[in-house]
Structures are given as C-alpha cells and as structure tokens.
N, C-alpha and C positions, 0 to 999 in steps of 0.2 A: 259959735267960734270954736267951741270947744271939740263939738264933735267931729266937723271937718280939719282937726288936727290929730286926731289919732289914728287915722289910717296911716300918715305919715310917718307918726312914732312907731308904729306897727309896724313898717316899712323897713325902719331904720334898725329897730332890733333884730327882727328877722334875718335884714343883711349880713350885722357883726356877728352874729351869732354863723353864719356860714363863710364868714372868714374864719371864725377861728377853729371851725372844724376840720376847714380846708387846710389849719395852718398845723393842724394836730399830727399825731406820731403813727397813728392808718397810714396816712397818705406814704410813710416809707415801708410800707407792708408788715409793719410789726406784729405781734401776736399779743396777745393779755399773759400770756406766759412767758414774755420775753425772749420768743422765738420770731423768726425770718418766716414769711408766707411762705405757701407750697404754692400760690397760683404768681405761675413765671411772666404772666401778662405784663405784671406792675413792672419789672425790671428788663431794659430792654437785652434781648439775647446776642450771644457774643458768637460769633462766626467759628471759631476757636480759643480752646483755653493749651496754655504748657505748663508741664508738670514734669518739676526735677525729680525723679525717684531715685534711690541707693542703688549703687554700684550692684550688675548684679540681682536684681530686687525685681527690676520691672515684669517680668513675669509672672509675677504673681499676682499681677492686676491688671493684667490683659484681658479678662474676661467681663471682669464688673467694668474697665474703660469704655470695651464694646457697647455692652447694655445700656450703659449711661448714654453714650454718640443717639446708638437707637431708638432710646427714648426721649430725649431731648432736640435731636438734630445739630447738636454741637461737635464740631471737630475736637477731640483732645489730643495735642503732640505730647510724646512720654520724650523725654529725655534723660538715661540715667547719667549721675552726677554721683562721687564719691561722698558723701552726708555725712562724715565726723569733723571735715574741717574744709572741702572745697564748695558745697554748696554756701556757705555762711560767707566766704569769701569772696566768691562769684556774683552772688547779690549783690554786695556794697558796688560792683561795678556795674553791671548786669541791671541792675534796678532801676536807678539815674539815671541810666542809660538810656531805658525805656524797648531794653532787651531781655530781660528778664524773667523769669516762671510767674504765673496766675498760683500757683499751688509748689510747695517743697515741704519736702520732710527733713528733720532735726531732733539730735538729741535733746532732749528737755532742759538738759542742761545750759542750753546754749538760748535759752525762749528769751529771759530776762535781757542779759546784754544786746542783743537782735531788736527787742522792744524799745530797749532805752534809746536807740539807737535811730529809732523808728522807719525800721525795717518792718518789720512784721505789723500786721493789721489784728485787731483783738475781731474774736468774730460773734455771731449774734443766731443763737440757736436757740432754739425749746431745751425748756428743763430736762422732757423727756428722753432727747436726745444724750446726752450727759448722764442720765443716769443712769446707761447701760452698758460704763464701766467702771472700774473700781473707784475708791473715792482717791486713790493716792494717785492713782493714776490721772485723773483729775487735777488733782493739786497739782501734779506735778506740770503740767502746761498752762496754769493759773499763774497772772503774774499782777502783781498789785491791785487785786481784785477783778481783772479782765481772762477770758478765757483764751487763750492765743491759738486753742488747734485742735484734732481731737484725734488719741491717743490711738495707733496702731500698732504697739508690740511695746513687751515689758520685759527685762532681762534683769538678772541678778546673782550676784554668787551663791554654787552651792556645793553640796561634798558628793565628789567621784572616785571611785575607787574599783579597784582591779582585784574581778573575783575569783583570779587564781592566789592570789595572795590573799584577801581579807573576803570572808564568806559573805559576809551579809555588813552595811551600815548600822555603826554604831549609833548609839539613841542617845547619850550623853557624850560630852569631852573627857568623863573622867575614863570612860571605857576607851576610846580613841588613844587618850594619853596612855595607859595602861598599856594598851596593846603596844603603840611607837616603844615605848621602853624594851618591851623585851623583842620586838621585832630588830628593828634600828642597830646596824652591826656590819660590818663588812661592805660598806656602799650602798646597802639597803635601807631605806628607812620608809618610818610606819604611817607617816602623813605630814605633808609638806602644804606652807602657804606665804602668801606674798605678802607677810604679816608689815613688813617694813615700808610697804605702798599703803597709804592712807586708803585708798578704796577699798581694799580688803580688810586693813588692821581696822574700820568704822565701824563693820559687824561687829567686833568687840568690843570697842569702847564704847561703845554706843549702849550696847548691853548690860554695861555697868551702872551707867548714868550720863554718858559723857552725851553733846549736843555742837553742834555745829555754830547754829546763831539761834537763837531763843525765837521759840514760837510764840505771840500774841496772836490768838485771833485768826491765825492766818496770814501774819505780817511777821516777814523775820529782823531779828533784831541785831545788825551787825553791832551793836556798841557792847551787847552781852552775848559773849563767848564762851562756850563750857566745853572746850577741848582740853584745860588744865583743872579742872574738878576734881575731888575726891574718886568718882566714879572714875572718869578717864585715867584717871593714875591708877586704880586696880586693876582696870583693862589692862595698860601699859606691862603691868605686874606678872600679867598672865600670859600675854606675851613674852617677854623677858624670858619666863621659862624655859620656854620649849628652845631657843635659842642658848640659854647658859646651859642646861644639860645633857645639848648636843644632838639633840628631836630633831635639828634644824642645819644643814650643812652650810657654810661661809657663803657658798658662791651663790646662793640666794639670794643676795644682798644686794641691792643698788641695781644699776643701770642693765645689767644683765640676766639678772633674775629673775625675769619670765622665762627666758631662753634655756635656762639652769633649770630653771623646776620642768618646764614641759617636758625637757630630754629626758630628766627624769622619770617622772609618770610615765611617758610613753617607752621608753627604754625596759621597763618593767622592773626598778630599782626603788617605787614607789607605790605603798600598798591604797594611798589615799591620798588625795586633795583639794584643796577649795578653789575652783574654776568655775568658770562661766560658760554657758551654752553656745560661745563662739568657740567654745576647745575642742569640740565635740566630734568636729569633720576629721579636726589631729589625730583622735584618738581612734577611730576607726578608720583612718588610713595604716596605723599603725599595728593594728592589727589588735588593738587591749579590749578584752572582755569584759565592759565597765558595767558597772551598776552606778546607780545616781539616786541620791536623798536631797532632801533638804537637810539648812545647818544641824549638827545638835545639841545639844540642850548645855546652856553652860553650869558651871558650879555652883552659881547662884541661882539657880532654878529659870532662867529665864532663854530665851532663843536668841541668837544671833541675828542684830539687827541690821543686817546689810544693808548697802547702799542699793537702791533699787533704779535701773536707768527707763526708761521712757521714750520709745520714739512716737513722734507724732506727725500728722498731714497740718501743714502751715499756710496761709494765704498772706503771699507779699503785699505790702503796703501800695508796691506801686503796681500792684493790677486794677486797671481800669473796668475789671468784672469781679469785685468783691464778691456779690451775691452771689453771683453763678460759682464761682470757685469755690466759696464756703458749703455749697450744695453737691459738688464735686466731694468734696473731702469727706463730708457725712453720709454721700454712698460709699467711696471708697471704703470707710472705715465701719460699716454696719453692719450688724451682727452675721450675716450670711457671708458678705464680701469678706470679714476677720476670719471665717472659717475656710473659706477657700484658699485665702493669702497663704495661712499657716498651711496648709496641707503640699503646697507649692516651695514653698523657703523657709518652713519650721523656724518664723518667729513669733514670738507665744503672743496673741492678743489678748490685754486685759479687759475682756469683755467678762460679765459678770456672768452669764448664763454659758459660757464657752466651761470653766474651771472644772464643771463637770461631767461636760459633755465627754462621749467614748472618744473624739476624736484627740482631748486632751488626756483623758484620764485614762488611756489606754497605752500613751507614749511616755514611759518613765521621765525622758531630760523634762516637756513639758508639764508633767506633772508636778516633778520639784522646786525646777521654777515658778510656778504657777503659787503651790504653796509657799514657800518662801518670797514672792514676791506682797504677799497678804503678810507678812511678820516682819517686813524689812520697811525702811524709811525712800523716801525719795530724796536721789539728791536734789540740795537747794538750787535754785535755776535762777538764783538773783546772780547779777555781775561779782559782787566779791567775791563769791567764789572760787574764783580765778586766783586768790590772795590765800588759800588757803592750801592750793596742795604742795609747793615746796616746801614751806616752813614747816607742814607736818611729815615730809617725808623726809625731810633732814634732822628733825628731831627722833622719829620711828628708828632711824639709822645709825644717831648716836647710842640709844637706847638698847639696839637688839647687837650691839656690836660691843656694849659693855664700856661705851666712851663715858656716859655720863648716866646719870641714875633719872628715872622715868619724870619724876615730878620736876627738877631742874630743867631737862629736857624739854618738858610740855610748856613749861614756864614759859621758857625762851620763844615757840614756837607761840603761843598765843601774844606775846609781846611784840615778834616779828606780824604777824596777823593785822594785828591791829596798826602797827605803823604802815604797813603796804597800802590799806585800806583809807588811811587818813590821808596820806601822802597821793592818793588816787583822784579824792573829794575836794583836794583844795586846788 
C-alpha cells in the first residue's frame, strides 16, 4: 500500500513546487539585483512610446531617439512641452485621459507631490545602472524609498564675474567682501545676489548649520525644522551685512530683483555675482567677458551649500508600457547619450565619469557647476516644500530691509512653516 502511494505524493509535490515557481518574481523579469531584464521577449512591445521633453530641449535627443527606434523597432513621438510647471499640469489631465506621455521630464523638485499624487510610476532598474551618477543626484529623484527617474542635468548657483572689472575669482567671501568695499561707489558695485530669495540666501544658511527638514536616514522630517537655528541666524547675520553697509542696492529686493541684478551685471555696473547657468546665454548676448567659479569659501571655513536642482526622464503612471519606457529613459540618460545631450544644450549631466571628462573640464560654466553641484544639497522633493518658500522669503525681506532682526524674523518664518504644513495634513 505504501509503495503504490508515493508516486502520487511525488506527484503532488513536484506539482506545488512549479506553481510556486511559476508564481515567483522571474516570471515579471526581475534581476537578483533588483533590476528590469535586458531580454524584451518577457514584456510585450509597444508599437510607440511619447515623450514630453523641455521646451527647446528636444534636440538634443534626437539622435539616441533614432538609435533607440533602430534597435528596438519602436516608434518614439518627442513632443516638447515647457517642464517647470506645464508638463506637471498637463499630466493631471492628459493622464486620465489616457492622452498622455509614456516618459516626461521634471524638476526633481516636483517628483514627491507628482508621487503622492500617483502620477508618476517608481521604476525598477539594476544597481548598476544608478550608480553612474552622483549620489545626490540620486537622492534627489528618490522619493520614500522608491526611485522615481533617472537624472539628466544638474544646475546650481555659482559666482560670475566680469573680467574687465575683477581679474580673477575670489577664493574666500572675505576677499570678495574686501574688494565690494572699496570697489562699490558711484553705481557700481563689487558683487551682488538674490540674498533675500530663499534659493540663493540656502547657500548660506545652510552653511552655517541651518537645514530645511531634518534628514533620518534618508527620510525628511517635516515636524523638525532648522531654518530658525543658531547656524541659520549667523547665516542671516552675514547676510544682513552686505545689505546694511550698502554692498547691496534697495532695488534688489523683492519681486523685481532678478530683473535689477541682471541689468546690473550685464549693464557692466557689477564686478561679480551669484547666478545660475541659465544666465549665461544673457550674459553673452550682452556682450560681458565673464569668467565663472564655483561659491567661495565662507568665514567659517566652510563652502557654500547651495541648493542643487535636478532634472530627470520620469515614466507616467498611466503608460500602459512601463517597462519599455523605463528602458527608454536609461538609454536616453546613459553615459554616452548625457554626453552628447550636453554638447547640444549645455546642460551639465551628473554623470560620474562625465565631471572629468575634457568635454566638461574644458568648459568653465560646466565645470563650476559640476563642482559646486558635489558641495551643494538637493532640494527636498517632498510636497511641503511648497510651504517653505514664502515664509522664508518674507522673512529674508524683513531681514535684509532692516524691518526686523534675523532670529525674530526666522522665528516667525518657521512658525508660519509649520502651520501651512499642519493646516495642509489635516
């Protein structure tokens, strides 16, 4: 009796045992490294993928789109789309729709609320693919432990300056300061910045000690804020200066004061300032003989920790070709296709093995941004976010205008913070 029952038992294990192979994590092409298969058999192929690129942009990926079609046999429509606030838009309608991009790019800043929002799709790639570029840069399309895109250009402020007036950049603030004193006089002055906009006055505070939401881990902590710190109010402090001793002209201030500084700079009435790599086409239409550094060095021995931004290739939630598009975006974005991009529309990719290459290390703006992107923070890409830049630039204002003193100031600005943010969750 016995024997003529175990073939059957033998049977029956054998069976469960290829269900639950069959019911295993292979079957959707995974890798042991937690990457997406290279063989496209497993997923079926998509006739065409659409991809929103920046205004302007698509050009610089016309060639890797080609490549990709040819060796895949996939149509790709490029559609550019303005990317600081009409892609993000366009999706909420566009998506549900079932009108929508297979692939868009966004600032990193925008990954988080887009998530929450479940718009964007996290995507499922090898380690190695991710590890070829920066780590912040990383982080910075990382959104509650999901990877949501992968990064093609990094931008951040840094100091330019006109070297019919100021020979060479300065390597400390105290020499920069030094010089504004005695340059600064007659409409002219010796370095100018948008101290009183949170994005730029962050390199400082930041510097000090100050922090935005506290990092655990890797998890930000909106309920601990360090924009009113000890650190953040010596920032504040060092700021304040250059405005009370007159470094710094009124009409810098407020709603205008981009428009004030650039005429400046580019007017030739400014020997130095802290801008960003989109200034750049101004300044040589304008005709200024600039030279470009990264920040320097502040009083406290320490570099200027700027806000660093992040654009990256996103896969919408509502494409019906996850995998193919997420396959899209990792050629788009690989290390030959980031080197071509940049050579086309000169925006710096944080690719790791790029920072050296002649193609960067030979063009001064990408080279300072490049370094300076490695010393600077990412901004935070969670939703509150969004709760943070008024109250700090109405406090930056009372501050550099001598209405209220730095640490009352911050006070108030982290108090408003935290009620926008409470008043948002409930």
């Amino acid at each position: 009796m016995v024997k003529k029952r175990l073939p059957l038992l033998f049977v029956l294990i054998l069976s469960l045992s290829m269900v639950l192979v069959a019911c295993g994590p292979d079957r959707e092409g995974k890798t042991k490294d937690g990457g997406t298969s290279d063989d496209s058999s497993e997923v079926e192929k998509p006739e065409k993928l659409l991809v929103w690129a920046d205004e302007n942009k698509a050009e610089g990926i016309k060639d890797a789109v080609k490549a990709f079609e040819e060796k895949h046999g996939i149509k790709i429509k490029v559609k550019e789309l303005e990317m600081a606030s009409k892609q993000k838009e366009q999706l909420r309608l566009d998506g549900p729709a079932g009108t929508g991009p297979d692939v868009l790019t966004l600032p990193h800043d925008q990954i988080g609320l887009l998530a929450k929002e479940g718009l964007l799709a996290p995507i499922d790639v090898k380690q190695s693919v991710l590890d070829i570029y920066t780590d912040s840069s990383i982080d910075a399309v990382t959104y509650e432990g999901d990877v949501y895109g992968v990064p093609k250009a990094t931008e951040t402020p840094v100091l330019f300056y006109n070297k019919e007036l100021l020979k060479e950049a300065p390597k400390t603030f105290e020499e920069l300061y030094t010089f504004s004193k005695k340059f600064t006089k007659d409409g002219k002055y010796g370095f100018l910045a948008l101290w009183d906009n949170y994005y730029f006055a962050h390199g400082i505070l930041a510097s000090y000690g100050a922090y935005v939401f506290e990092n655990n881990d890797g998890t930000l902590d909106t309920s601990s804020i360090g924009l009113n710190n000890e650190g953040a109010i010596k920032g504040a402090k060092f700021i304040e200066k250059w405005y009370d001793e007159g470094l710094f002209p009124q009409g810098i201030v407020g709603e205008n004061g981009g428009s004030a500084l650039t005429g400046l700079f580019e007017g030739g009435k400014a020997a130095a300032t802290m801008q960003g790599p989109w200034a750049v086409q101004g300044m040589k239409d304008a005709g200024i003989d600039f030279g470009v550094s990264p920040m320097p060095k502040l009083p406290n021995g320490e570099y200027a920790k700027t806000f660093v931004g992040v654009k990256s290739w996103n896969v919408s939630s509502y494409s019906e070709h996850k995998e193919w598009a997420t396959k899209l975006i990792v050629w788009l974005a690989n290390e030959k296709n980031s080197k071509e991009r940049f050579k086309i529309v000169n925006e710096i990719p944080p690719v790791k093995s790029l920072i050296n290459d002649p193609v960067i290390e030979d063009n001064p703006v990408a080279k300072a941004v490049a370094i300076q992107s490695q010393r600077g923070v990412p901004m935070p890409n969670i939703p509150e976010m969004g709760k943070v830049w008024e109250p700090m630039a109405t406090s930056l204002q009372l501050i550099v205008t001598d209405k209220q003193e730095p640490e009352d100031a911050l006070n108030n600005a982290v108090e408003s913070i935290k009620t926008k943010i409470k008043a948002n969750n409930n």
